[in-house]
MIKE-810526 format. One line per 2 residues: for each residue x, z, y of C-alpha. Coordinates in steps of 0.05 Angstrom, whole numbers, plus 32768, in hexadecimal, padded with zeros to 4 digits. Example, Ala and Ser with C-alpha at 12.3 -4.5 7.8 and 13.67 -1.06 7.14 Angstrom:
<nodes>
80F6/809C/7FA6; 8111/808F/7FEB;
</nodes>
This chain:
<nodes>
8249/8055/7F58; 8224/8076/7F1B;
824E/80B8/7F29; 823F/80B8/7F74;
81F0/80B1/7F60; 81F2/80E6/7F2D;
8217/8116/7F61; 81D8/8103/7F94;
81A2/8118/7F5D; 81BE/8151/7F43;
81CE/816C/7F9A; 817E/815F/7F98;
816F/8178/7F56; 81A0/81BE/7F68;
8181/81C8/7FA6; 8138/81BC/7F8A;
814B/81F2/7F55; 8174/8222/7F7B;
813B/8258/7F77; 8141/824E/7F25;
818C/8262/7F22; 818C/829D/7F5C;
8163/82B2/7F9C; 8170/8292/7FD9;
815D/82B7/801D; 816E/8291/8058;
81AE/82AE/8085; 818E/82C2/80C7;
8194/8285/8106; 81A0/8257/80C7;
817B/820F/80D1; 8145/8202/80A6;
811C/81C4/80A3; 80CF/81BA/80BA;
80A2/8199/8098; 8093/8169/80CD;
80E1/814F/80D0; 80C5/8131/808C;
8083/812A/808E; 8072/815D/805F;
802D/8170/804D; 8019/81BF/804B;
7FEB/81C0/8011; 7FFD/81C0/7FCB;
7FD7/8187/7FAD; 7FFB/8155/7FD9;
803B/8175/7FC2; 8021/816F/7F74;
8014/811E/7F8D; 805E/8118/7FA8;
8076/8135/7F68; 804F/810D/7F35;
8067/80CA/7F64; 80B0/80EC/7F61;
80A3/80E8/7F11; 8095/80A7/7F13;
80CB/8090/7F3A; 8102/80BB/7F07;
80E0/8093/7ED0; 80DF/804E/7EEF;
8131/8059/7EFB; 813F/807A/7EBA;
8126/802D/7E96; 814C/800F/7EC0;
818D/800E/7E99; 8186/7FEF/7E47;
81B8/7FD7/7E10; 81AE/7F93/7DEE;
81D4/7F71/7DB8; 81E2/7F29/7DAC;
81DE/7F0D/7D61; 81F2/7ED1/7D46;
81E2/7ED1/7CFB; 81EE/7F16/7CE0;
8222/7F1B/7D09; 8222/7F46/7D5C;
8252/7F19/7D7F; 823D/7F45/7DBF;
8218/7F86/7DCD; 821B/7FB1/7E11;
81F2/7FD3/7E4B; 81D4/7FB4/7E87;
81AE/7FCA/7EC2; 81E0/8007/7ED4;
81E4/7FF0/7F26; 819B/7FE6/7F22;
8193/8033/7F03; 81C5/8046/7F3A;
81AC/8025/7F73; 8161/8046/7F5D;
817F/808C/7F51; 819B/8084/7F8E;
8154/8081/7FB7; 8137/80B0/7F80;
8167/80E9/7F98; 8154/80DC/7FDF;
8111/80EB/7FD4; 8119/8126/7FA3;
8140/8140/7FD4; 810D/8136/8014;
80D6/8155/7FE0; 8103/819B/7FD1;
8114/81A0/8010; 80C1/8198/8028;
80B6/81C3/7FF1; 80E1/8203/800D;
80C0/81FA/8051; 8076/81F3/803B;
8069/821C/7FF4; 8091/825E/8004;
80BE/825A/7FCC; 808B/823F/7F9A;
80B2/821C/7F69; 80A5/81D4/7F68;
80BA/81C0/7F1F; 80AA/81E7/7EE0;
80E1/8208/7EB7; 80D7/81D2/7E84;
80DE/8198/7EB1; 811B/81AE/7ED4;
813B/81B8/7E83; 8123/8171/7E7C;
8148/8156/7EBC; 818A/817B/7EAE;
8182/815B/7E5B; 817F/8114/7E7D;
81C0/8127/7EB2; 81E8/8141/7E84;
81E1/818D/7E9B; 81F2/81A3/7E54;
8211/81E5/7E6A; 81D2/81F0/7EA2;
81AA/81EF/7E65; 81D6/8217/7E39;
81D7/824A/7E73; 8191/8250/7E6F;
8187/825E/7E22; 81C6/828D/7E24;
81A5/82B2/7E60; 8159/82AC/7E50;
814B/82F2/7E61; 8165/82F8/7E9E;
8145/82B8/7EB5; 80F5/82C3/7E9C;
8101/830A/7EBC; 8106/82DC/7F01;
80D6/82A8/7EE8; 80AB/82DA/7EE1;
8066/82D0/7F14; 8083/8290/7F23;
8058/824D/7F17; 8074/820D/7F28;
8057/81DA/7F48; 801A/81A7/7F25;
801B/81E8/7EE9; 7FF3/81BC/7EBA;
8009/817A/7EC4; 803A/816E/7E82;
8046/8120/7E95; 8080/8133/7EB8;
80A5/8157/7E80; 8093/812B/7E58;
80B1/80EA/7E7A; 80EF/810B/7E88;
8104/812A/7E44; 80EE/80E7/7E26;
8116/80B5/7E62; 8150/80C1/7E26;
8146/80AD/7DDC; 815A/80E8/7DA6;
819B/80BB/7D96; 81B0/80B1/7DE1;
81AF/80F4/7DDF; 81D9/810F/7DAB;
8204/80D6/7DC1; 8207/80FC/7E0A;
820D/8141/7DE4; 8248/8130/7DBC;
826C/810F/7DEE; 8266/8159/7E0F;
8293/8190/7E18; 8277/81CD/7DE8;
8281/81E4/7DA4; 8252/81C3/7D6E;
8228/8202/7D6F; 821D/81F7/7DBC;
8208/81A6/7DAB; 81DC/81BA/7D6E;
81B4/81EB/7D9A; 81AA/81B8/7DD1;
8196/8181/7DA5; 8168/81B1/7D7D;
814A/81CE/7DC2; 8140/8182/7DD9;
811F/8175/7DA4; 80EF/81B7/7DAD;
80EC/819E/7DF6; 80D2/815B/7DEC;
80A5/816B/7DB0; 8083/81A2/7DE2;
8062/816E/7E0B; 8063/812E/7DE5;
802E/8133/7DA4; 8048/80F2/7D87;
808D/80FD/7D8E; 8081/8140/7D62;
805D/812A/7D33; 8093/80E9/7D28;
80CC/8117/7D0A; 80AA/8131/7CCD;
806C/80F6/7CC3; 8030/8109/7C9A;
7FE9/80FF/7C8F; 7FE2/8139/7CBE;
8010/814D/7CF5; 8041/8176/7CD5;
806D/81A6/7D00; 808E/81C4/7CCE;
80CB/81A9/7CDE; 80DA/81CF/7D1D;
80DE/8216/7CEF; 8103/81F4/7CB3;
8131/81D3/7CF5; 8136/8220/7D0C;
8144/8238/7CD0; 817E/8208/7CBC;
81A3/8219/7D00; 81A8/8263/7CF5;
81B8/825B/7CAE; 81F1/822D/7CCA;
820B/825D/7CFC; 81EB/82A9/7CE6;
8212/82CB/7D1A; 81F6/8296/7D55;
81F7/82B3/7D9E; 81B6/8281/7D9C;
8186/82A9/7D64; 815F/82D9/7D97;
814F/8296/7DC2; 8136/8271/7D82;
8112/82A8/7D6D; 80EC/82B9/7DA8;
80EA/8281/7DD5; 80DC/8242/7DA0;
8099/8251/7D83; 8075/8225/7D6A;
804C/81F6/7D85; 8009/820A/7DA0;
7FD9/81D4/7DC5; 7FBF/81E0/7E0F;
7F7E/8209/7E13; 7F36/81F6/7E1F;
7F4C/8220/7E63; 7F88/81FA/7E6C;
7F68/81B5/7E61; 7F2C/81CB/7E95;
7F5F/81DF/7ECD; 7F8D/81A3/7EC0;
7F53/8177/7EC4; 7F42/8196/7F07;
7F82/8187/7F1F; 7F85/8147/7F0F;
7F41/813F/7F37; 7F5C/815F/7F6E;
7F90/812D/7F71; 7F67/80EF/7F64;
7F3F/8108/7FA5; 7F75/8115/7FCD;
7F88/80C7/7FB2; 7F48/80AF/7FD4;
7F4B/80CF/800E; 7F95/80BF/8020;
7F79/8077/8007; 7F44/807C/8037;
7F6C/8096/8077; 7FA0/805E/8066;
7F65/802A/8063; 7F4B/803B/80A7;
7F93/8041/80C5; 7FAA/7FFF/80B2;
7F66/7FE4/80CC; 7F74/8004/810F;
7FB3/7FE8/8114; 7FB2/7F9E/8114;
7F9E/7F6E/8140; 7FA2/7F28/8131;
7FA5/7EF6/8162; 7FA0/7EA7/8156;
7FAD/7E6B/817E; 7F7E/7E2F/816A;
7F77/7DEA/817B; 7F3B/7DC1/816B;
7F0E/7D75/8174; 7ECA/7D7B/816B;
7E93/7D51/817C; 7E56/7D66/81B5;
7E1F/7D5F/81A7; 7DE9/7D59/81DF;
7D9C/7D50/81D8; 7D89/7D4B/821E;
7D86/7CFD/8230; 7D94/7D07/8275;
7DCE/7D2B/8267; 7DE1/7CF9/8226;
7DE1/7CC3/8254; 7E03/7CD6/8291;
7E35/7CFC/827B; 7E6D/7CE7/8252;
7E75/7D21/821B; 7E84/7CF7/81E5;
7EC2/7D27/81C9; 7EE8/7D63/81D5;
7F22/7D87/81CD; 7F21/7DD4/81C4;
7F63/7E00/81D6; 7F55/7E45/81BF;
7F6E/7E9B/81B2; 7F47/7EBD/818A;
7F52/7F05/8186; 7F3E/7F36/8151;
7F41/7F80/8141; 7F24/7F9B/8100;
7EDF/7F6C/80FE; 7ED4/7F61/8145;
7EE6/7F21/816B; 7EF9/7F09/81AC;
7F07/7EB9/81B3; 7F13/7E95/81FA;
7F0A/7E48/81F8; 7F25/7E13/822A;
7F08/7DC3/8211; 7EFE/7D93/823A;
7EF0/7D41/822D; 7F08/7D04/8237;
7EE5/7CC2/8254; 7ED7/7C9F/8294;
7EB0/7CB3/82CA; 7E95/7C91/830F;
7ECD/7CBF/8339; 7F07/7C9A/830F;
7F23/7CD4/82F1; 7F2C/7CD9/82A7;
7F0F/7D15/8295; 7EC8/7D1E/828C;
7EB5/7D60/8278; 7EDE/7DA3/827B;
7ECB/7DEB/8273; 7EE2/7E2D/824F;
7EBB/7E61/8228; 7EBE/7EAC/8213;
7E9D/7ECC/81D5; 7EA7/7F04/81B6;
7E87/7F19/8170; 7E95/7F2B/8129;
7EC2/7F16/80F6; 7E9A/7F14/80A9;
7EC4/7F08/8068; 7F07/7F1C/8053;
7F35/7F1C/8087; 7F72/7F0B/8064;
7F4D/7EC3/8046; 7F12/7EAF/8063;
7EE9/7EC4/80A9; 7EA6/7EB4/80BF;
7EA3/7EC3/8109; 7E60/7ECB/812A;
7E69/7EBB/8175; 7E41/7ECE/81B2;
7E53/7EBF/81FE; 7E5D/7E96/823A;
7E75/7E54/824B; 7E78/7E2B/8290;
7E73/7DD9/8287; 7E97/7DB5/82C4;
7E76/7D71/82BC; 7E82/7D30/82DF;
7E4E/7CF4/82DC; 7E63/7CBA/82BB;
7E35/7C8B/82D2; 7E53/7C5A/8310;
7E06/7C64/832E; 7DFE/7CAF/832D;
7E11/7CD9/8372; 7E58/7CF5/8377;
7E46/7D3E/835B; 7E5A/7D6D/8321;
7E31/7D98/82F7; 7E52/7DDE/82F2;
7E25/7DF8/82B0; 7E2A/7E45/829F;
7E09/7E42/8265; 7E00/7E7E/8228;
7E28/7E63/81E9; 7E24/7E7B/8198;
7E50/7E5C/8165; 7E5E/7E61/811B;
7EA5/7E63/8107; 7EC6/7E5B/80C9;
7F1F/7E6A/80C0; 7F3D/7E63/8083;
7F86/7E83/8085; 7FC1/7E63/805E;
7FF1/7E9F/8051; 8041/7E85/8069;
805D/7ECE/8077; 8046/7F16/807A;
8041/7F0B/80C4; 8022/7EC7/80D4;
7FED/7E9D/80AD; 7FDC/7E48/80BE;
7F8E/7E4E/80C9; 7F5E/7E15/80C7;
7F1A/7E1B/80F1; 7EDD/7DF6/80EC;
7EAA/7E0B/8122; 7E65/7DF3/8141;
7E51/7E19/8182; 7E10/7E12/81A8;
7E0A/7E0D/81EE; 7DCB/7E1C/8211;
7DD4/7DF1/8252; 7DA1/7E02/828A;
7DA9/7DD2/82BB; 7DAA/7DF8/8305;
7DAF/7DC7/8340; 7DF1/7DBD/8365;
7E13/7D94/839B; 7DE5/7D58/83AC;
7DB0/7D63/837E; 7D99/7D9F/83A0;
7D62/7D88/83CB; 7D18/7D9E/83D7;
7CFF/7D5B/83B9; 7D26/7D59/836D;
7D11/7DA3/8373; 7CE3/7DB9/833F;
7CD4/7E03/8353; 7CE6/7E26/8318;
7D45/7E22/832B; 7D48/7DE0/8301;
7D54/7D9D/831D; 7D35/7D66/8306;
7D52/7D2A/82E6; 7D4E/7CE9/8309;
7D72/7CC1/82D9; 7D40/7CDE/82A3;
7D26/7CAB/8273; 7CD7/7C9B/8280;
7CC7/7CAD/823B; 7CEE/7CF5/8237;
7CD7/7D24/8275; 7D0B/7D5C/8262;
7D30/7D7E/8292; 7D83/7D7E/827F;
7D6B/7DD2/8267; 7D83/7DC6/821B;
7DB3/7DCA/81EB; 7DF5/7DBA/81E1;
7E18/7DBA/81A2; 7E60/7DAF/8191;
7E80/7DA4/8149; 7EC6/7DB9/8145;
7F01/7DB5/8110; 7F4B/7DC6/811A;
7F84/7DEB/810C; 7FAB/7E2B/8123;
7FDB/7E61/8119; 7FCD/7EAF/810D;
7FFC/7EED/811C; 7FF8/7F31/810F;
7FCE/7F1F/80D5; 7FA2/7F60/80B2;
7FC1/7F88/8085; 7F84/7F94/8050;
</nodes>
């Protein structure tokens, strides 16, 4: 499986680097690829973003795959390798995207290379590409003469070298090196370019091979020297001469414009952050079925004692999209009344509002609407009539949401909503002598002592439990 991943990644990594090897022009009527077949976006910072991701991703798979040993004493009864599916199966999706991003990359930047010279060196080190990089230093000429104007992609970013000449310890490499076809010549020039490589962009690695008080870099012309003492007549000498100088740090110019792009990119970060905030927010729309007792509440003693409203049960969808609320009720109680029937009160409301706190815990949901009260009398003496109450209603809701998938959530409500009951006459107590002028009735079971007409309010304290789908995703 290894071999069929490797094959995948190096398609990718050709095809990204076809433009380093020769120049490609298009055969006329040949198909080329948009960049809205994969989503590509036209301007170079975004590309720089997909690359540095792309970096991250290479590194994640190369430490996937690690040797252990098993002791007993002073003695290995057992040493070996593990993770190599898991470094497969990652390579695997790795080389999918490296291959979406070249192919994005031809259609947007116009031939712009999208990897530095270095960094495609480093990648063919860590594949194995010995003779690709052998081709290179044997060649050099020939390929800065078609390097020449060209400036890959993210110029001063040197992260990306960096993790992928160092994804391979020194001794895994000469391991990989000598198990390659070549003369020793050929493997003493890769490992001594490697080592240039890597020592290029990682301070601490150069300064580990010869330690001192002071970083000492010596090493890389003593290294030089001992090579073409070794082999005088090397085909490699101009290359080491001229294209391994020593090491010079990045410029106060160099530092200022790779510290403006790594602002650009840390914008671009918030505002993709942004646009992906308000998306997801547009998107959902949670709806949840409830079902709650409560207790009314009444301070009207005409209506207290009349009319059985003792408790209640609430059936209820609530609806909600970003921090607005809809919620339809349907309660109704139970108790006697003088018609024989067992239900004494009945009703619906609708609210809508706005939904405080965050939405993937807790809510507070402020509530404003309407709600009709069917009532019945309970008292045997009272006429044969019904109440039919439209009255304005505000509650106070609290949900708490108990997480069970990435889809649904158990909620628990607690809720106390206010009803302002104005008491208009109907049926049989409409007449011109219970009248009082003003669209009330008056109450002729009120008590002597209270001389209120039923124009109050009505409070009901709820509790209960539901279910939530379509849950937010922030």
């Amino acid at each position: 499986m290894l071999k069929k991943v490797v094959l995948c990644v190096l398609a990718a990594l050709s095809f990204s680097f076809a433009e380093f090897y020769f120049a490609y022009d298009a055969p006329e009527g040949s198909d080329t690829v948009s960049i809205e077949v994969f989503n590509c976006d036209s301007d170079s910072v975004s590309f720089s973003m997909r690359k540095r991701e792309l970096a991250k991703q290479f590194k994640t798979c190369a430490g996937k795959r690690s040797n252990y040993t098993v002791s007993v004493l002073f003695f290995t009864v057992a040493e070996g390798e593990t993770g190599a599916a898991e470094e497969a199966e990652c390579f695997k999706a790795y080389s999918d995207s490296l291959f979406l991003f070249a192919r994005c990359g031809e259609a947007a930047l116009s031939g712009k290379p999208l990897f530095s010279l270095d960094e495609r060196l480093a990648y063919q080190y860590y594949f194995g590409l010995f003779n690709n990089v052998l081709q290179y230093i044997r060649d050099y000429e020939k390929f800065n003469i078609a390097w020449e104007g060209k400036e890959g992609l993210d110029k001063y970013n040197m992260d990306d070298e960096k993790n992928a000449l160092a994804a391979m310890t020194f001794e895994k490499m000469e391991t990989a090196v000598a198990d390659a076809q070549g003369s020793r010549e050929d493997k003493d020039m890769l490992l001594l370019y490697y080592k240039y490589l890597r020592s290029k962009y990682d301070f601490q690695y150069r300064c580990s091979i010869k330690p001192a008080f002071m970083c000492d870099t010596s090493w890389l012309g003593e290294q030089k020297a001992e090579f073409l003492k070794k082999y005088p007549e090397s085909q490699y000498r101009g290359f080491i001469e001229t294209q391994m100088p020593s090491f010079a740090d990045p410029t106060e110019e160099e530092k200022k414009l790779a510290k403006e792009d790594d602002e650009k990119i840390e914008q671009k970060n918030r505002e993709r952050a942004i646009e992906q905030e308000k998306a997801e927010r547009n998107v959902w729309v949670a709806l949840s079925g409830m079902a709650m007792f409560g207790f009314p509440v009444t301070y009207t003693s005409g209506f207290d004692d009349n009319f059985d409203v003792s408790n209640a049960l609430t059936l209820g969808l609530k609806a909600s999209w970003r921090s607005v609320v809809l919620q339809y009720q349907y309660f109704l109680s139970f108790g006697d009344n003088n018609k024989g029937g067992s239900v004494s009160e009945k009703g619906y409301t609708i609210m809508g509002g706005l939904m405080l706190g965050p939405k993937k815990i807790f809510t507070l949901d402020v509530l404003f609407g309407l709600s009709y009260i069917d009532t019945y009398p309970s008292a045997e003496d009272m006429p044969e009539a019904n109440l039919e109450d439209e009255s304005w209603t505000l509650a106070f809701q609290g949900t708490y949401y108990f997480p069970i998938s990435d889809s649904w959530d158990i909620t628990a409500h607690i809720q106390a909503r206010m009803n302002f009951v104005e008491n208009y006459c109907r049926d049989t107590y409409w007449d011109t002598e219970g009248f009082s002028g003003d669209g009330r009735c008056d109450d002729p079971y009120r008590n002597a002592d209270n001389d209120k007409y039923w124009d109050d309010l009505q409070w009901t304290f709820s509790a209960g439990i539901g279910i939530r789908f379509w849950k937010p995703r922030y």
